[in-house]
C-alpha positions, -999 to 999 in steps of 0.1 A, spaced: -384 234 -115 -363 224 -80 -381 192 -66 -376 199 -27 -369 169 -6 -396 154 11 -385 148 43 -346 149 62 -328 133 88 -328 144 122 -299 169 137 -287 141 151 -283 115 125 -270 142 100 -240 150 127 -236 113 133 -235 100 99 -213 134 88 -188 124 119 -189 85 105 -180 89 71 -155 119 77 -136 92 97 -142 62 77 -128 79 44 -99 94 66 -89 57 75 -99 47 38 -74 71 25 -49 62 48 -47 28 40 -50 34 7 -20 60 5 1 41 27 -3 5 3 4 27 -28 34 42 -10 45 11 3 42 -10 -30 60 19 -49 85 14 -24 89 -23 -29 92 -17 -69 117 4 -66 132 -14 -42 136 -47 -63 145 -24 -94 176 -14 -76 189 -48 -64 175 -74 -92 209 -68 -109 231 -72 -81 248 -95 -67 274 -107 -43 300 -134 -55 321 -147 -22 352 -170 -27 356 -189 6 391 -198 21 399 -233 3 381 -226 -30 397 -216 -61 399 -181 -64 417 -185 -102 384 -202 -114 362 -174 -100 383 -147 -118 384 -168 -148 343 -169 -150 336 -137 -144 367 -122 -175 349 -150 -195 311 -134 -187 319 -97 -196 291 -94 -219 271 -101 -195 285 -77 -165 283 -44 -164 307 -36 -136 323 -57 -111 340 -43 -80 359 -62 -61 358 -59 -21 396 -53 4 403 -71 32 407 -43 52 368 -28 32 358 -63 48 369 -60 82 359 -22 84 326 -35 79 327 -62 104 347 -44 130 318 -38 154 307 -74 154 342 -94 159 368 -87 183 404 -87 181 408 -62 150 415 -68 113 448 -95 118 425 -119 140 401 -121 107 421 -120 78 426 -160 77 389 -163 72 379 -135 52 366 -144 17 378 -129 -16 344 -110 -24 333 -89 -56 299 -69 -60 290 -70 -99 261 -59 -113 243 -75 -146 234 -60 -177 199 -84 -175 183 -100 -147 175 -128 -168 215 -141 -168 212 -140 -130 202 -178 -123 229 -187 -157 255 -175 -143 248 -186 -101 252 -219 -125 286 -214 -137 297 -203 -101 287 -232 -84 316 -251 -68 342 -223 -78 320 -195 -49 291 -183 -36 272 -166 -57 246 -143 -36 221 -122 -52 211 -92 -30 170 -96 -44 173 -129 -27 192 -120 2 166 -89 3 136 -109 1 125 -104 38 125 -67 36 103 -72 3 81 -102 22 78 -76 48 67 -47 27 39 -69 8 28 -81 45 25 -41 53 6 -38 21 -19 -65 32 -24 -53 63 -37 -20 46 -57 -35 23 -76 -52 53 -80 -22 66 -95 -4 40 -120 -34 34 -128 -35 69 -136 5 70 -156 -3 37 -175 -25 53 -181 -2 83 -194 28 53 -218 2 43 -228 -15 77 -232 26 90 -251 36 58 -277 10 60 -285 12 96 -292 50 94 -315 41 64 -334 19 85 -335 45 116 -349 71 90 -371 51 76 -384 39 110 -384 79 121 -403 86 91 -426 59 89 -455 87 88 -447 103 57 -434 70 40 -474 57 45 -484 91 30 -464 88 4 -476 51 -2 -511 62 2 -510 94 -26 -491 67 -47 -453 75 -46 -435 47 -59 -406 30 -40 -378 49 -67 -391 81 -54 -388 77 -20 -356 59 -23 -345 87 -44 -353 114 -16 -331 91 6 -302 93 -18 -304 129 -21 -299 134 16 -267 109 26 -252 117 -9 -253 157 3 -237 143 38 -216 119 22 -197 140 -3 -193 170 24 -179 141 48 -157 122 24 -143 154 12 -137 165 50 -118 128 54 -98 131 22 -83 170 34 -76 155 69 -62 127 54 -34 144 27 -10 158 53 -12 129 76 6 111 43 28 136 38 40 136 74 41 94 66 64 95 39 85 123 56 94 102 84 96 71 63 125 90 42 141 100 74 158 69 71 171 76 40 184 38 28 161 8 30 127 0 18 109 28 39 131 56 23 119 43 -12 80 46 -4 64 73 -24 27 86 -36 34 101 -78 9 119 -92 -13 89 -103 -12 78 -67 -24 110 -55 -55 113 -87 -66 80 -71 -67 86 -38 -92 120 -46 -111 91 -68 -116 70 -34 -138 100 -18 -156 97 -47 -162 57 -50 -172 63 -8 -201 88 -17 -209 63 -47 -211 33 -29 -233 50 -2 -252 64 -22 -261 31 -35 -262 11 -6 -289 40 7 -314 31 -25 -307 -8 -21 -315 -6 18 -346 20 13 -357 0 -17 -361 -30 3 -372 -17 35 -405 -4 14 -407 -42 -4 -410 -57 35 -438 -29 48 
């Protein structure tokens, strides 16, 4: 037999709260997506460059002892290209003047290899040192990746802080209902409800609001991701072009909805519960 509920909130509170915790989990799963996205991005990002790296033989130094350490490290290498002068000026055309002559006296003798482990990075930096400048592009990258796991705690703040708000929201409209109700809650005391059932009643009526709401905020939410990583791919190189939401992403972010009904859910029977102890 269907218990009904005893008592509801008012038009009000129920468009209130719905409006609250639409937005909140719209923000939730914003921040959420875009710290996934963003630490995929960063993965990927190091996986691409951890085995790279830049060896630069500077005007002066010997460029026979450089050539020699990298035919002797073969096992080591998977491929090593080696960089023109005129590759080298192309590049740096827009920044000097005077063309490709005025820069060929203090051009280095570069090559871009890339290692067969990242673990024979540092031993061979080791072997270069004196002979050239050994560069590898993660460390030469690492304020991109600094930047992207500054990004990432920026949206983890955020999603605390609209946590925070759920739970700040949740409990005040338990104590507005329970101080619009106060009439049945001393009827029910007096025909000898317990505190679980009342509690209970409250549960049932913001975990109807909040799943309808936090459902609402997760379908707002998908396409504004979507549209995210679109225009983060516009730029097609970097770390922004590398952000991405997989399949596992995407099963946790409908999971976050669900934790948001959860947790209100349980912050309504905690704030009802001792409401009831303090009357």
């Amino acid at each position: 037999m269907k218990t009904p509920v005893v008592f509801s909130l008012v038009r009000e509170q129920s468009v209130f709260m719905t409006v609250i915790m639409a937005l909140l989990t719209f923000l939730s799963v914003i921040a959420l997506g875009v710290a996934i996205a963003i630490g995929t991005g960063v993965a990927r990002w190091n996986a691409q460059w951890d085995l790279m790296a830049t060896v630069q033989v500077m005007p002066g130094q010997n460029a026979d002892a450089a050539a020699k350490i990298l035919d002797a490290n073969k096992d080591k290498i998977a491929s090593v290209k080696k960089v023109s002068a005129d590759e080298m000026a192309e590049l740096m055309r827009p920044w000097v003047s005077g063309g490709a002559a005025a820069m060929k006296n203090y051009l280095p003798e570069m090559y871009e290899i890339k290692l067969n482990k990242k673990s024979d990075m540092q031993g061979l930096a080791d072997k270069f040192a004196g002979n050239a400048r050994f560069l590898s592009h993660s460390t030469a990258l690492a304020p991109a990746t600094g930047a992207g796991w500054r990004m990432i705690a920026i949206a983890a703040l955020i999603l605390s802080m609209a946590l925070g708000a759920i739970g700040v929201c949740i409990s005040f409209i338990a104590r507005n209902t329970a101080m619009l109700h106060r009439r049945e809650l001393e009827i029910l005391n007096q025909v000898g409800a317990r505190d679980n059932f009342v509690a209970r009643q409250m549960q049932i009526i913001v975990g109807k609001i909040s799943i309808v709401a936090a459902a609402a905020g997760f379908v707002a939410a998908a396409p504004v991701l979507l549209l995210i990583l679109s225009a983060a791919h516009t730029t097609r190189v970097g770390l922004m072009a590398m952000m991405a939401l997989n399949g596992t992403a995407w099963l946790v972010l409908m999971a976050l909805p669900i934790a948001i009904s959860i947790f209100a859910i349980w912050i309504t029977g905690r704030t009802t519960l001792k409401i009831l102890k303090n009357n």
